[in-house]
C-alpha positions in Angstrom: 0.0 0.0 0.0 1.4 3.3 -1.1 1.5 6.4 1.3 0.9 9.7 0.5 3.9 12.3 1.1 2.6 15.3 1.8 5.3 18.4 0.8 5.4 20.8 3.3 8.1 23.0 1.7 5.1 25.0 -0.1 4.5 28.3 1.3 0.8 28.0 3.6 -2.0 29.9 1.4 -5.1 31.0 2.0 -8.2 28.9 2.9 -9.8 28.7 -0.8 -13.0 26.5 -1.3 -13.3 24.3 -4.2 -14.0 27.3 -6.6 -11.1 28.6 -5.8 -13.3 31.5 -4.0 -12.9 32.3 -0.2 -15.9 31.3 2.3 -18.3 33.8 2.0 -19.0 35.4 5.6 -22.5 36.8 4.7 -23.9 33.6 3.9 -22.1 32.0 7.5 -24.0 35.0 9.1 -27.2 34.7 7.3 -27.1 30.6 8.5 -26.5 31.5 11.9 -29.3 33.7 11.8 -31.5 31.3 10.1 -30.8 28.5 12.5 -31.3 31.4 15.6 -35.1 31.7 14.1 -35.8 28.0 13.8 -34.7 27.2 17.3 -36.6 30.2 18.8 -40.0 28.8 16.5 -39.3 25.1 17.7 -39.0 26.9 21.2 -42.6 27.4 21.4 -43.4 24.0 20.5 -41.6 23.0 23.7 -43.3 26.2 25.6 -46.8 24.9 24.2 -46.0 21.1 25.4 -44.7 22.8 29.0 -48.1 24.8 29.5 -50.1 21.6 28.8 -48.4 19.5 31.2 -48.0 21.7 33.8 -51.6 22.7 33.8 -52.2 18.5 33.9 -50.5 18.6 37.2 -51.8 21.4 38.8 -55.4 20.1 38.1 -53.9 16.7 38.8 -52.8 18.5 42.5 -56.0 20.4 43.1 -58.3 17.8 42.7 -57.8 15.3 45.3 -61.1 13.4 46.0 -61.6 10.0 44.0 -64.7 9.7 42.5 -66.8 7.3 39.8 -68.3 9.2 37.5 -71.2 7.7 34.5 -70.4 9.2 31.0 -73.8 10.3 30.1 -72.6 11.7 26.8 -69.9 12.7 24.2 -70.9 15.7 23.2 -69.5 16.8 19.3 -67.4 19.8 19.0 -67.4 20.7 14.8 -64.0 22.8 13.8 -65.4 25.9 12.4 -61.5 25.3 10.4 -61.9 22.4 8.3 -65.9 20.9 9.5 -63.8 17.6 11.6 -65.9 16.1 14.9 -64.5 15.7 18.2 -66.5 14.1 20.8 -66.2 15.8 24.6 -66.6 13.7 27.0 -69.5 14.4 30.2 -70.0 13.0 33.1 -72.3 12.9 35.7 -71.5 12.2 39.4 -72.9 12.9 42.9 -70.8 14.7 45.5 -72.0 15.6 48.5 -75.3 14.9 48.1 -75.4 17.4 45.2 -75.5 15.9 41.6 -73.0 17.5 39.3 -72.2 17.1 35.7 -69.3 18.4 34.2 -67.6 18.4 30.8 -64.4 17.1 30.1 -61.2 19.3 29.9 -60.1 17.5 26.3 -62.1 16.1 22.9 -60.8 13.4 20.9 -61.6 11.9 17.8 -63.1 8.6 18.2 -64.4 9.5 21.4 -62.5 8.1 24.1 -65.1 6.6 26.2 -68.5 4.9 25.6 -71.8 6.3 27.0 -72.6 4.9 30.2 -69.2 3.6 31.1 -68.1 4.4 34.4 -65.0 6.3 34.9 -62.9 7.1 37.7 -61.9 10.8 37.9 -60.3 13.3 40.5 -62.6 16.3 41.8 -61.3 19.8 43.8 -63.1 19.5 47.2 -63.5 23.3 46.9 -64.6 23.6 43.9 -66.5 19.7 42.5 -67.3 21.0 39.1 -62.9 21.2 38.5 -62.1 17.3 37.6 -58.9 15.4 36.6 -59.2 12.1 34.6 -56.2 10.1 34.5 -57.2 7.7 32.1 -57.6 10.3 29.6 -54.8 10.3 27.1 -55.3 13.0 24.8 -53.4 15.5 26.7 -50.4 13.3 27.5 -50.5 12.5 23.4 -50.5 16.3 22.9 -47.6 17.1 25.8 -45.5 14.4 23.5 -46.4 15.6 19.9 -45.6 19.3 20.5 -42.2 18.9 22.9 -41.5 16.0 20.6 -41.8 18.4 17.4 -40.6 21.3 19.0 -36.9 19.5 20.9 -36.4 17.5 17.7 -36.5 21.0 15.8 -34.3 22.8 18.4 -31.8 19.8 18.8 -31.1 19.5 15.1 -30.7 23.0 14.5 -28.9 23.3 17.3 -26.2 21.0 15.7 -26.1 22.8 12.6 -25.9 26.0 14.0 -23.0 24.6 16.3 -21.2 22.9 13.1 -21.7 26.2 11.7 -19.9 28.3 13.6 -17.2 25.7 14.3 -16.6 25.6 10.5 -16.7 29.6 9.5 -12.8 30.0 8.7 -12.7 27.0 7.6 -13.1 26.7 3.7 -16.0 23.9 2.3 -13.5 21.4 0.8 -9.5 21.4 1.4 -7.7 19.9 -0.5 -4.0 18.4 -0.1 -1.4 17.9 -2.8 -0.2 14.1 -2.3 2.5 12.2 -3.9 2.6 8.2 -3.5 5.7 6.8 -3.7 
């Protein structure tokens, strides 16, 4: 296997890409900038996802007395955006001797549970119409979509914002002379 001799008697020049032009500093400033942008948009993704679930757990905190509650209906919310269905859940419970019923704080499409299936839920004790339902899963699914969406973004251009500014003076492709011998 031949190895390549590289001459270092030539005087060093300049950085020069492979169009024998120098990197271009405007467009290294203009992809800094543009990488800036998309990690402060991705950043309210990951805001979006943090309001969610910490509004989960302060309802989840508040309301502390278990309950069983009856879904008497799924009631259909129509997107005034593009006509879709999603189906609210409401359930009916007794607390304190008083009856309540009380909508649910998501909608899905299907509905998540059937009319007439009982469901254990969390109310406040100060205030019975505030519930928590663990087994919903539409807000954890949303909590995961947007920080998912939203950290991917930041993360990969993040990287390329980093590789970026590591590689400003340097040019796009060196090249060395080589002789094999």
């Amino acid at each position: 296997m031949k190895r390549p001799i590289i001459d270092d008697t030539k005087p060093y020049e300049s950085y020069e890409t492979y169009d024998g032009s120098t990197p271009n500093k405007k467009n290294i400033r203009a992809d800094i900038i543009i990488m800036l942008f998309i990690m402060l948009f991705c950043s309210v993704f990951v805001i979006v996802a943090l309001t969610l679930y910490l509004g989960d757990k302060k309802r989840e905190n508040r309301c502390t007395e278990k309950l069983t509650a009856v879904v008497c209906e799924n009631r259909p919310r129509k997107s005034s955006d593009d006509g879709s269905v999603t189906y609210q859940a409401v359930f009916e419970y007794v607390y304190n001797d008083h009856k309540y019923i009380t909508g649910s704080n998501t909608s899905s499409s299907p509905a998540e549970f059937s009319v007439g299936e009982e469901v254990e839920l969390y109310i406040d004790p100060d205030d019975p119409t505030k519930i928590y339902v663990p087994s919903e899963k539409t807000s954890f699914v949303l909590c995961c979509l947007f920080g998912g969406i939203g950290g991917a973004g930041m993360l990969i251009s993040g990287i390329i914002l980093l590789v970026t500014i590591k590689n400003r003076n340097k040019p796009e492709e060196e090249l060395v002379e080589m002789e094999y011998y």
